[in-house]
ZABA-202474 format. One line per 4 residues: their letters; for each residue x, y, z of N, C-alpha, C. Coordinates in Angstrom, 2 decimals. Example, Ala and Ser with C-alpha at 12.3 -4.5 7.8 and 13.67 -1.06 7.14 Angstrom:
REM ZABA-202474
AS = 13.19:-5.69:7.80:12.30:-4.50:7.80:13.20:-3.30:7.80 | 12.85:-2.25:7.08:13.67:-1.06:7.14:12.90:0.03:7.87 .
END
This chain:
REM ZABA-202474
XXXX = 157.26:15.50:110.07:158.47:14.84:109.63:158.25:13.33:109.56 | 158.95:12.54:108.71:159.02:11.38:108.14:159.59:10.37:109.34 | 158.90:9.39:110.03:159.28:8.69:111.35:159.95:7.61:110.89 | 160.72:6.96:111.51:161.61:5.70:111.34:160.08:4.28:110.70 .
XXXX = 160.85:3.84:109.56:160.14:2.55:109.12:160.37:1.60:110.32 | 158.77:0.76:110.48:158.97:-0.53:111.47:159.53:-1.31:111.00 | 160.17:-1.91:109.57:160.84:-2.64:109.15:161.96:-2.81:108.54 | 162.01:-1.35:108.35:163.12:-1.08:107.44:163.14:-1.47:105.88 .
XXXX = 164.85:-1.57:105.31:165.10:-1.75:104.24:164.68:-3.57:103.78 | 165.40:-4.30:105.19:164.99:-5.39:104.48:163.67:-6.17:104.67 | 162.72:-5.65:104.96:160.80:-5.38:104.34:161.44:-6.01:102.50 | 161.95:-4.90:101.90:161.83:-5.10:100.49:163.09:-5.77:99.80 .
XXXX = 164.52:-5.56:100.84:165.39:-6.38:100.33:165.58:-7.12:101.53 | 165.05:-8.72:101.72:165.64:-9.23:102.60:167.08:-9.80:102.82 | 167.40:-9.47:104.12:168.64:-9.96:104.42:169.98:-9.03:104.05 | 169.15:-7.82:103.32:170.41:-6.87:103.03:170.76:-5.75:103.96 .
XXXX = 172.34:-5.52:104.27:172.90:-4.66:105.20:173.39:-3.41:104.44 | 173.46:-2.62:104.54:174.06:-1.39:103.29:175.67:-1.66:104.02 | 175.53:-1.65:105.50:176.70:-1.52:106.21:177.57:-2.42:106.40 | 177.04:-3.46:106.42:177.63:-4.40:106.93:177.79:-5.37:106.25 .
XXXX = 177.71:-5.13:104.49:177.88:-6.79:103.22:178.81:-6.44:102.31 | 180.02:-5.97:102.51:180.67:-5.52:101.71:182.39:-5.46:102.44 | 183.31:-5.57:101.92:184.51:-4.89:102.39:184.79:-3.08:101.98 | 185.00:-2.46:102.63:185.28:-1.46:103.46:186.61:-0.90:102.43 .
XXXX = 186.61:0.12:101.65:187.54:0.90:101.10:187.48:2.15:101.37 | 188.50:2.80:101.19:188.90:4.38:101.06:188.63:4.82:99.92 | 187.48:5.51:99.21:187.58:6.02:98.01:187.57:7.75:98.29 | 188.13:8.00:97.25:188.69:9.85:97.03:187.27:10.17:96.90 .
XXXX = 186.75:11.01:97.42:185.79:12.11:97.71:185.27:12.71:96.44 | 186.58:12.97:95.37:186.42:13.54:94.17:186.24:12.77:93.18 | 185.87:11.45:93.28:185.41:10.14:92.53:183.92:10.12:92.67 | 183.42:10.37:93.59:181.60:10.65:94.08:180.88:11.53:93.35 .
XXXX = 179.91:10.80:93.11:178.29:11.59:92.88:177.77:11.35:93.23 | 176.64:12.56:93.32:174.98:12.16:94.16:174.20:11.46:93.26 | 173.60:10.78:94.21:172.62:9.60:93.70:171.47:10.35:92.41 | 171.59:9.78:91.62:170.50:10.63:90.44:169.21:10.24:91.09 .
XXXX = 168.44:9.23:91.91:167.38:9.17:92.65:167.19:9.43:93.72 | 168.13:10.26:94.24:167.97:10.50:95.80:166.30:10.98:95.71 | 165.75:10.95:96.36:164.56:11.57:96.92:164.49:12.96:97.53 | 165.31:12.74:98.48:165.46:14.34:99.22:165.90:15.48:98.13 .
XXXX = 164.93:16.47:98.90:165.23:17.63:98.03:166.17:18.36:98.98 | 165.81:18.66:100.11:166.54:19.67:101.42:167.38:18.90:102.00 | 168.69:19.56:102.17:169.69:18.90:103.25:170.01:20.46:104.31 | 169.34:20.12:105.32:169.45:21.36:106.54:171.18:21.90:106.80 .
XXXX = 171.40:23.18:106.41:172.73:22.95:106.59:173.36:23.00:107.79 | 172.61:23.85:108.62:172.99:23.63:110.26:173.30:22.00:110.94 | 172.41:20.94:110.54:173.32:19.79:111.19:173.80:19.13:109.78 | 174.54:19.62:108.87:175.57:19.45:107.87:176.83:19.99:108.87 .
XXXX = 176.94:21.56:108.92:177.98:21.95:109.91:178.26:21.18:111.01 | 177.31:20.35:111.82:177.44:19.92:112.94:177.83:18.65:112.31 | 177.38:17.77:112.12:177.58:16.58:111.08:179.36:16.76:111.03 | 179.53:17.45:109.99:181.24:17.97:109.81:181.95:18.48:111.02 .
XXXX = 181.60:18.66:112.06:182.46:19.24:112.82:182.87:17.58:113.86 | 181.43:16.94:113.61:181.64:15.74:114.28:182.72:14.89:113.69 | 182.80:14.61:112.20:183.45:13.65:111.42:185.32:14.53:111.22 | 185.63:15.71:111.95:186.79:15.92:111.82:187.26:15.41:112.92 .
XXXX = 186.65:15.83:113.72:186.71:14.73:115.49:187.15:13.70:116.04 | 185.76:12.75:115.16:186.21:11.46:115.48:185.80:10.49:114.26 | 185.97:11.26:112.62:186.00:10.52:111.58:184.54:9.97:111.11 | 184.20:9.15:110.07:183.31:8.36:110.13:183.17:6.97:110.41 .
XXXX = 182.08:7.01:111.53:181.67:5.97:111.93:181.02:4.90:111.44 | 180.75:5.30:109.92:179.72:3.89:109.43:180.07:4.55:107.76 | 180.71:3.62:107.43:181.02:3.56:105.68:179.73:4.20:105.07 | 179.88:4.49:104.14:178.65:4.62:102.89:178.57:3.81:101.84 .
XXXX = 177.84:3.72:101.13:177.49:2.42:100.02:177.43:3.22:98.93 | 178.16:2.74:97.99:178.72:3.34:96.36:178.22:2.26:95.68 | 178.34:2.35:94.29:177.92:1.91:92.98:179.04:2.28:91.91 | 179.73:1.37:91.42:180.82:1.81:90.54:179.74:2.29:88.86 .
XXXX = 180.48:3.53:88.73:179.52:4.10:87.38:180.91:5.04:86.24 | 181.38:3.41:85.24:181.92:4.31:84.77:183.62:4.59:85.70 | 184.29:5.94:85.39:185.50:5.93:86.50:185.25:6.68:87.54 | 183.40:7.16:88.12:183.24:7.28:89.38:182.22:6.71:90.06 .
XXXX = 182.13:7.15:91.37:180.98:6.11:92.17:180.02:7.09:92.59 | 178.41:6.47:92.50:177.59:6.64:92.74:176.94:6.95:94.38 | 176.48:7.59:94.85:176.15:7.61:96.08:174.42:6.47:96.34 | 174.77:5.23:97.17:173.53:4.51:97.14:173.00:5.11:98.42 .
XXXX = 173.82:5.06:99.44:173.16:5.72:100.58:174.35:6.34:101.68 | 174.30:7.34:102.10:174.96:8.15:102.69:175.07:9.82:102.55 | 174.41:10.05:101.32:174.86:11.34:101.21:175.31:12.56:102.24 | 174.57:12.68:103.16:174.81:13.43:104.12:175.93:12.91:104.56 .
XXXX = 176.78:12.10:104.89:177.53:11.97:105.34:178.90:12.48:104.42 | 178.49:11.99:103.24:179.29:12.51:101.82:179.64:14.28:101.74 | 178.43:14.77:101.78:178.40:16.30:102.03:178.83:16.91:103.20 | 178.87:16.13:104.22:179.78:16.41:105.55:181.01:16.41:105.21 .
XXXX = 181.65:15.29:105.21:182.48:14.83:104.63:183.40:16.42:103.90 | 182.93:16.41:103.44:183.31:17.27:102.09:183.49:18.95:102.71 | 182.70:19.53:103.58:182.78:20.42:104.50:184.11:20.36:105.70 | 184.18:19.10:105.90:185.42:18.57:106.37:186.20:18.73:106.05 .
XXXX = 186.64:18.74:104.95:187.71:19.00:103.92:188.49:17.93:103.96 | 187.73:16.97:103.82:188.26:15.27:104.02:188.81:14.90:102.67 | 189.31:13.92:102.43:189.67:13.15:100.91:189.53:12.42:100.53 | 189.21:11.06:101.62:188.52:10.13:101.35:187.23:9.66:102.22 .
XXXX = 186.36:8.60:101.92:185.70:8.34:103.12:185.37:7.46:102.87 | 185.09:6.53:104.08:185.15:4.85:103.73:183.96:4.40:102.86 | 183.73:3.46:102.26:182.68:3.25:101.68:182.62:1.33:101.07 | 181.29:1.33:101.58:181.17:-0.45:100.69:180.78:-0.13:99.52 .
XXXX = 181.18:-0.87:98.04:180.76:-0.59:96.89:179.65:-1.78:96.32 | 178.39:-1.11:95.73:177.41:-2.36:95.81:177.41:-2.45:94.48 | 176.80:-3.78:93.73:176.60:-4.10:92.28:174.96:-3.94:92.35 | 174.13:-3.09:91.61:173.23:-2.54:91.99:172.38:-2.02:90.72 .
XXXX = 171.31:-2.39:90.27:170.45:-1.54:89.21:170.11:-0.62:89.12 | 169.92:-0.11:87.98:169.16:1.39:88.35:167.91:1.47:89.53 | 166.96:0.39:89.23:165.76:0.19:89.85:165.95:-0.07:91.55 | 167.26:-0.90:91.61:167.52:-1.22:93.12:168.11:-0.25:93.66 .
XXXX = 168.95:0.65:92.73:169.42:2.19:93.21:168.17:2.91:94.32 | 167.17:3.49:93.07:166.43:3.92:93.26:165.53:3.98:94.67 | 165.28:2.34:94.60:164.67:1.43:96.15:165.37:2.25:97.12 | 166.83:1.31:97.45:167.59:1.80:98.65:167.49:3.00:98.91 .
XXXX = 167.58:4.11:98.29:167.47:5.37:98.30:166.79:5.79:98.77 | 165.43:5.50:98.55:164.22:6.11:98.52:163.60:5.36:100.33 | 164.40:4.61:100.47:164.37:3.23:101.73:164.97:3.97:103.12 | 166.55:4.37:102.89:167.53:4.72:103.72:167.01:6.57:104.05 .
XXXX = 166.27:6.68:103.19:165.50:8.22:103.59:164.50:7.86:104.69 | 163.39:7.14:104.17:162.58:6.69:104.72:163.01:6.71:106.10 | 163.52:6.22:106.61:164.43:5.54:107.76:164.81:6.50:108.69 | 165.14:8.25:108.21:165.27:8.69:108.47:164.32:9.70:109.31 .
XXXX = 164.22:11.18:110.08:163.36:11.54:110.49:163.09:13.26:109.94 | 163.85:13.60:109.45:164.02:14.70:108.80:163.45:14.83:107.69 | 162.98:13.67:106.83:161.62:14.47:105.48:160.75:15.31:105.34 | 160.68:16.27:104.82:159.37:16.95:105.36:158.43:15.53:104.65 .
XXXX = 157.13:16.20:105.07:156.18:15.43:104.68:155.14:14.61:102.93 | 156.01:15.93:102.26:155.99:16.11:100.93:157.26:14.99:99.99 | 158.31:15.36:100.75:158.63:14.06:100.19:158.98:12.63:100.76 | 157.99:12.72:101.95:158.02:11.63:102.39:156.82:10.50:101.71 .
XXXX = 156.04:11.21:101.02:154.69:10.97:99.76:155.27:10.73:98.62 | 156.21:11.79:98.57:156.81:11.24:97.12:157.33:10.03:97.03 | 157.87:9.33:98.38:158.87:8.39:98.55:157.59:7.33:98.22 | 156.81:7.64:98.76:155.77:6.01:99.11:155.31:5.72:97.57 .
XXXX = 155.07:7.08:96.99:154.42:6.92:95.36:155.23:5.88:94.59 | 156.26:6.80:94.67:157.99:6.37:93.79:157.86:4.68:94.10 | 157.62:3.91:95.32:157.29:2.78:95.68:156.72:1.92:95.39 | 155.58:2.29:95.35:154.38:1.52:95.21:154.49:1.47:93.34 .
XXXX = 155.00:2.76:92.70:154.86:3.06:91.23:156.03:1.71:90.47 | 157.13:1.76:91.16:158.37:0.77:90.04:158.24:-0.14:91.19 | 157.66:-0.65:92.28:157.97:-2.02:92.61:156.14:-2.63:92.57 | 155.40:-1.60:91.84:153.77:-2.78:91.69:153.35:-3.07:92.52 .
XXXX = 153.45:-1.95:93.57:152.87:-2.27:95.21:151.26:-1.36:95.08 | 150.21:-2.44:96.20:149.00:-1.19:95.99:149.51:-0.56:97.85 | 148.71:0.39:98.22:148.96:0.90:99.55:149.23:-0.37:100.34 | 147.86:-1.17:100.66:147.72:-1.76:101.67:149.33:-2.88:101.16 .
XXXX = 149.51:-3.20:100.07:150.74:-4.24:100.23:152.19:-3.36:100.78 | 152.33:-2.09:100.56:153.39:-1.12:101.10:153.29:-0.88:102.53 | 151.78:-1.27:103.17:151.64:-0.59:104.28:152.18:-1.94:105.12 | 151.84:-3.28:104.78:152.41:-4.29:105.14:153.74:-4.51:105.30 .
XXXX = 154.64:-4.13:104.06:155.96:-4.72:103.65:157.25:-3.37:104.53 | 156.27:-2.15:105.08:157.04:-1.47:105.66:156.74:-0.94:107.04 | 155.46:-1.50:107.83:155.36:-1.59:109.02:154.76:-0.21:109.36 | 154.15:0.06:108.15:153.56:1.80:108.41:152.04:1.32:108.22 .
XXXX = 150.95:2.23:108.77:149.48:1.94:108.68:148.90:2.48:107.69 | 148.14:1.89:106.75:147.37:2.55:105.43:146.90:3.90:105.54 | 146.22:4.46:106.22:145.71:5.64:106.28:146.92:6.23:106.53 | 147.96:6.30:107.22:149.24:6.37:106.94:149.74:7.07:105.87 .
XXXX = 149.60:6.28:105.00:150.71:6.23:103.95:149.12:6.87:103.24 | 147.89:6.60:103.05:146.88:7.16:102.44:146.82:8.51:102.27 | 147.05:9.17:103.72:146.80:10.52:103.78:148.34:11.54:103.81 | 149.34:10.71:103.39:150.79:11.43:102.86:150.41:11.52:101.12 .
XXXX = 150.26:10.27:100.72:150.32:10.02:99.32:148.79:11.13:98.88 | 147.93:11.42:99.27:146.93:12.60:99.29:147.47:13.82:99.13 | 148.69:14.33:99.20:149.03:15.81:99.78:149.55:15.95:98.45 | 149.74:14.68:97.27:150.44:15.73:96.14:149.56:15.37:95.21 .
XXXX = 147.94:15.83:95.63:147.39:16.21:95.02:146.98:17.74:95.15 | 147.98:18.21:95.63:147.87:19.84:96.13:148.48:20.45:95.50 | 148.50:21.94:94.83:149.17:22.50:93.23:150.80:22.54:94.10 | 151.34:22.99:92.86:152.77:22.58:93.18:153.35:23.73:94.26 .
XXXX = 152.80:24.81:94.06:153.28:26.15:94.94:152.94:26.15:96.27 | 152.02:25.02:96.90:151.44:24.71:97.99:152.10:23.63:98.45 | 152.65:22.38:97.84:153.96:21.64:97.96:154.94:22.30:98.30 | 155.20:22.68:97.73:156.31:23.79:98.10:156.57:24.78:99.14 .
XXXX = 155.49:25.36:99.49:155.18:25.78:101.03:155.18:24.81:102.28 | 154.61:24.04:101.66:155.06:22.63:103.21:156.22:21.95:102.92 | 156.84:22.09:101.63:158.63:21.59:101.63:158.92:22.45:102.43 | 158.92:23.64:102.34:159.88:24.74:103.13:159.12:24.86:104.72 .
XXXX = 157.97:24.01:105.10:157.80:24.31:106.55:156.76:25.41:107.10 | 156.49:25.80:105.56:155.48:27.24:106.10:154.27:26.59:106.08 | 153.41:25.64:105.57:152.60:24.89:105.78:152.61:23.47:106.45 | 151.81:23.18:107.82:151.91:21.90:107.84:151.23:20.93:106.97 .
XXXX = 151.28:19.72:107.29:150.70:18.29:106.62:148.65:18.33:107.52 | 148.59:18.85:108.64:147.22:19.37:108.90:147.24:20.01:108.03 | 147.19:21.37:107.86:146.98:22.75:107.47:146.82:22.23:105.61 | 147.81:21.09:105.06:147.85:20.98:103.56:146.76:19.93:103.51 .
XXXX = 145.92:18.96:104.26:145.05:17.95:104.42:143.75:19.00:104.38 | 143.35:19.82:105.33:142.59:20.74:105.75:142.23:21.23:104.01 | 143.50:22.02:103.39:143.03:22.25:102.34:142.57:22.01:100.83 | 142.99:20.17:101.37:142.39:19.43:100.04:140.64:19.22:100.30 .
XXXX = 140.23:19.92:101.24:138.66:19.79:101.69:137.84:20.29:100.66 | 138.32:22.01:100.01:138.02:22.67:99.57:137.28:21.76:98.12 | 136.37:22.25:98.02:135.63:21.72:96.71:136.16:22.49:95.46 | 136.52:24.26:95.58:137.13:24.50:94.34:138.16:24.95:94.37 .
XXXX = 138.62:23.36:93.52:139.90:23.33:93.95:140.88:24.46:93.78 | 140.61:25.26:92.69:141.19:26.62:91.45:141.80:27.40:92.78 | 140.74:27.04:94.29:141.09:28.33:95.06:142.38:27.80:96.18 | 142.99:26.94:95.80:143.59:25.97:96.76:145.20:27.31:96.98 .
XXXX = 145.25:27.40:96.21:146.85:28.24:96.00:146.24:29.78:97.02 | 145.31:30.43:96.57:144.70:31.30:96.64:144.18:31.52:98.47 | 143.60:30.50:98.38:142.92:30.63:100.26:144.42:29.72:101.13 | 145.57:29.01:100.46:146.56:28.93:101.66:147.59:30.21:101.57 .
XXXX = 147.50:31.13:100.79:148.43:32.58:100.87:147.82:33.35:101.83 | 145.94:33.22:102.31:145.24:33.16:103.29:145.62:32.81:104.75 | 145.97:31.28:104.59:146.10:31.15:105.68:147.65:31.24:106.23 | 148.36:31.42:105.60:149.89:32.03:105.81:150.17:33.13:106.41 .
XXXX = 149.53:34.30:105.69:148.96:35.59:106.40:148.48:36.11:107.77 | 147.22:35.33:107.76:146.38:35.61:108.84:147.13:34.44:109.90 | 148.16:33.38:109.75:148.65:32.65:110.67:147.56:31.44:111.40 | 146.67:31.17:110.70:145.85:30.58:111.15:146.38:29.17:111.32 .
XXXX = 145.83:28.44:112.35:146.29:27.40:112.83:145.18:25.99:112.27 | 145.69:24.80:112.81:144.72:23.66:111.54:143.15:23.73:111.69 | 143.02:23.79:113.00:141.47:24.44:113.69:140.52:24.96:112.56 | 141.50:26.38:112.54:141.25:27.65:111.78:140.89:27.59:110.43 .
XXXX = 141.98:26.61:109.73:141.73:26.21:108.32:140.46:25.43:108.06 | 140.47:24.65:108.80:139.32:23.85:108.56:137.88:24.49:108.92 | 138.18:25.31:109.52:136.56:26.11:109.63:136.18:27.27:108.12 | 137.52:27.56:107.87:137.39:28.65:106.64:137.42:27.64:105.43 .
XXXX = 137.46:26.36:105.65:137.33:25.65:104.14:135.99:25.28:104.30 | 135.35:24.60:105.40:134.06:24.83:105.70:133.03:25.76:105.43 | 133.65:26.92:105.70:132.85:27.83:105.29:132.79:28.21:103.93 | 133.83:28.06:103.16:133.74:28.55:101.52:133.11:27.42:100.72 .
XXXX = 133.32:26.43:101.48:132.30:25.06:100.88:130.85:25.66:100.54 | 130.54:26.16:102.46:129.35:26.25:101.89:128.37:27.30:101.20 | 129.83:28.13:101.56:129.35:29.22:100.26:128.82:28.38:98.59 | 129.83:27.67:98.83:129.51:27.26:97.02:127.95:26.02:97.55 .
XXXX = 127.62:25.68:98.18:126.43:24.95:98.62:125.34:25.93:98.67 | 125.45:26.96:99.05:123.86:27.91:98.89:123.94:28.78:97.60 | 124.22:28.20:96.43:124.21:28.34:95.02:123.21:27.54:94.34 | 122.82:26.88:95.25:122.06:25.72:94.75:120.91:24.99:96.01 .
XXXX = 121.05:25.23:97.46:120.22:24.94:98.43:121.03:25.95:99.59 | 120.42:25.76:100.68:120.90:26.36:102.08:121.18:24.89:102.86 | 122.58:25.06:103.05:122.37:23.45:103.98:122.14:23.61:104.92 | 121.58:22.49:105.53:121.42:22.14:106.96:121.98:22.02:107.82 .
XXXX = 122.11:22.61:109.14:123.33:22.25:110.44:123.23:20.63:110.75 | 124.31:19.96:110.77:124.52:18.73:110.93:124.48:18.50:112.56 | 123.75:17.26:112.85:124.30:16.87:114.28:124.83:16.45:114.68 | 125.51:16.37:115.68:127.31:16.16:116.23:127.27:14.68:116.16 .
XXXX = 126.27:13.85:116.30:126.66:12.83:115.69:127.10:12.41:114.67 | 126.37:13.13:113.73:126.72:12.46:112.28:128.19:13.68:111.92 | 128.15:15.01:112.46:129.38:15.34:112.09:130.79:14.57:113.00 | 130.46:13.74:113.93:131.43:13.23:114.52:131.97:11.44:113.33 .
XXXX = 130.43:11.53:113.07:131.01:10.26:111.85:131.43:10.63:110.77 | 131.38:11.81:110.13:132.08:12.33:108.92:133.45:12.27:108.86 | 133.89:12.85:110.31:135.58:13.02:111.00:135.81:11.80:110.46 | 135.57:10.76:111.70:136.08:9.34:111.54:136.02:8.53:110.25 .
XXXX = 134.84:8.99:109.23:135.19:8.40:107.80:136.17:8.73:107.31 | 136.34:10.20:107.28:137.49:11.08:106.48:138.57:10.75:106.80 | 138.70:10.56:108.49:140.18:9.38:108.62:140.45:7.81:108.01 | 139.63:8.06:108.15:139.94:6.24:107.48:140.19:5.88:106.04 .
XXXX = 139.61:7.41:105.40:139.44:7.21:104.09:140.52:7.90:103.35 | 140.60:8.67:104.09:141.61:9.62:103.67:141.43:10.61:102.76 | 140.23:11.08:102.79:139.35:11.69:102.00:138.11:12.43:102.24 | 137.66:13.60:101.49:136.27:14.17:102.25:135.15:13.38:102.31 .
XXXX = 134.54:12.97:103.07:132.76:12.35:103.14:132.26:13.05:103.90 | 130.61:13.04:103.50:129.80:13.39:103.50:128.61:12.34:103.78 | 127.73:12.56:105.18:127.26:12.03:105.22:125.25:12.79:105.06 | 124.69:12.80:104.16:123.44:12.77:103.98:122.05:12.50:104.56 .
XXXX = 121.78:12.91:105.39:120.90:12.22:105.98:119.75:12.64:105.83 | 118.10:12.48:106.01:116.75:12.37:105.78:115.68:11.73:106.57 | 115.17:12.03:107.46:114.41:10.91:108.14:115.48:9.79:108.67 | 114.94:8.71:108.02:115.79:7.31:108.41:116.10:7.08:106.77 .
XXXX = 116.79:7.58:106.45:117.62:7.07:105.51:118.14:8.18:104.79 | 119.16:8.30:103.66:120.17:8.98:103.18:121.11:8.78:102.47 | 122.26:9.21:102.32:123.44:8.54:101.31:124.37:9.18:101.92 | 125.84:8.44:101.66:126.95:8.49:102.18:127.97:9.09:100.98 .
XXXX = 128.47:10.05:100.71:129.52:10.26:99.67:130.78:10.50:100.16 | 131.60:9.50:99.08:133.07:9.76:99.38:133.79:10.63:98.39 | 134.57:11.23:98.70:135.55:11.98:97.02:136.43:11.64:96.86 | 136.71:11.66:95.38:137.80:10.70:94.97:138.53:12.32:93.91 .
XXXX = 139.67:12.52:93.91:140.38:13.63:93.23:141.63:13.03:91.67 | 140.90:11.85:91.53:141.98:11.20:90.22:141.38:9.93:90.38 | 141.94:8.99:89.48:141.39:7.84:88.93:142.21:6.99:89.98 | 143.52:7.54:90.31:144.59:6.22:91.40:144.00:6.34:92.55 .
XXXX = 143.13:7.95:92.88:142.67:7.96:94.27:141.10:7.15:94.02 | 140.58:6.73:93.65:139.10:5.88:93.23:139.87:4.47:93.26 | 141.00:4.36:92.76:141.18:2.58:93.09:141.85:2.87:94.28 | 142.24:3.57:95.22:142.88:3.47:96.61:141.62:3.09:96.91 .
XXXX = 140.62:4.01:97.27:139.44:4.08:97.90:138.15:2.89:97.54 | 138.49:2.07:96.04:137.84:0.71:95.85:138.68:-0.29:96.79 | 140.01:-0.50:96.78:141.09:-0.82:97.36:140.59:-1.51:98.84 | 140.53:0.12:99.62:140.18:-0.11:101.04:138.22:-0.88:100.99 .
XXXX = 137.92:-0.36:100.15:136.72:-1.38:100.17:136.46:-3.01:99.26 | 137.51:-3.27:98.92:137.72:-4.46:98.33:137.17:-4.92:97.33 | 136.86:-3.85:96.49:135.89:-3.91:95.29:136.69:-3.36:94.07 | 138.13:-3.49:94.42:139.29:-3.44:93.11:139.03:-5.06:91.92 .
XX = 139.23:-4.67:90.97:139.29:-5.57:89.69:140.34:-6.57:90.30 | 140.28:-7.81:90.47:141.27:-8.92:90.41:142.24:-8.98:89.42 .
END
């Protein structure tokens, strides 16, 4: 799940409060829409019920932020509270109304999730992409401006390079963010959908995955040589590259000398990975 930003919203909007820059109205419930950029796909309905049982209680405690669109308002940030709300069988609910772009919509949105702890991990990647994509951020300037660590945000923004039906299994929780990392190892890739219906099955744990992607690797490696058992040194430096890199390496070795390979799975993941080595185009 998606952990609280060290900086929050105003990292990218300084000095802005969703809560606290606005005067405070009652708008009708039936004037609202959901944000056309919300990010979130899942709203859990069990603490929706709870959520609503709280706000018949003792009301809401913290306005929501609207966008006038037209003769209704936009949801900038609150929804859950909106959809509580509404389970409530409430009529109005307080709200600050912001003057707001599409593009700054989008931000806050994608910001006030962030913030939150309930993302799965899938679209907590989507969020950082969506980021870095309409505000011209590279990682390392996102990893700065929001108090999160590059490999961080490296090895979230990695996971949707995984087919969509395997996204979709770690939206819904049946795969973790190990278990979906584990299986971007796999060299072909065709089998990615194929060997996690595998590991769903057999219940295998991240351990587990990573030894059976290991192993079908090197199935496809004695097609062409028998590899060699690595020594725990150098397989202990492979680990620590692959963290840092956020990516499979391979380290080669021969006598006293060898080669080091990194993999790159798209052209944005080759400038991440020039990026962290500082050998991006000026």
């Amino acid at each position: 799940m998606a952990k609280g930003l060290g900086k929050g919203i105003g990292a990218l909007f300084p000095g802005e409060s969703l809560e606290h820059s606005g005067q405070v109205e009652e708008i009708q419930l039936e004037l609202i829409v959901a944000n056309p950029f919300q990010p979130r796909k899942i709203f859990d309905e069990e603490t929706l019920q709870e959520l609503a049982e709280s706000i018949r209680e003792h009301g809401i405690l913290q306005p929501i932020a609207l966008r006038k669109k037209a003769r209704k308002y936009e949801i900038v940030a609150g929804e859950r509270r909106f959809r509580a709300s509404l389970l409530a069988g409430m009529d109005v609910i307080p709200a600050i109304i912001k003057e707001l772009t599409d593009t700054q919509m989008m931000e806050l949105a994608i910001l006030e999730n962030l913030q939150r702890e309930d993302l799965t991990v899938i679209e907590e990647a989507e969020a950082y992409q969506s980021l870095m994509e309409n505000l011209h951020l590279t990682q390392e300037e996102l990893s700065k401006r929001l108090g999160k660590s590059r490999p961080h945000i490296a090895n979230h923004v990695r996971l949707l390079a995984l087919p969509d039906d395997v996204r979709t299994l770690m939206n819904e929780g049946t795969l973790s963010m190990g278990q979906g990392r584990a299986l971007l190892g796999l060299k072909n890739k065709r089998k990615i959908s194929e060997v996690a219906s595998k590991v769903i099955k057999q219940g295998l744990n991240v351990r587990q995955v990573e030894m059976l992607v290991q192993t079908l690797n090197e199935e496809v490696s004695r097609e062409t040589a028998q590899p060699k058992k690595k020594d725990i040194f150098v397989a202990a430096k492979e680990s620590q590259l692959r963290d840092y890199f956020g990516t499979n390496v391979q380290i080669k070795k021969a006598n006293n000398k060898g080669k080091i390979e990194i993999e790159f799975y798209s052209e944005d993941d080759l400038e991440r990975i020039l990026e962290i080595l500082n050998l991006q185009e000026e």
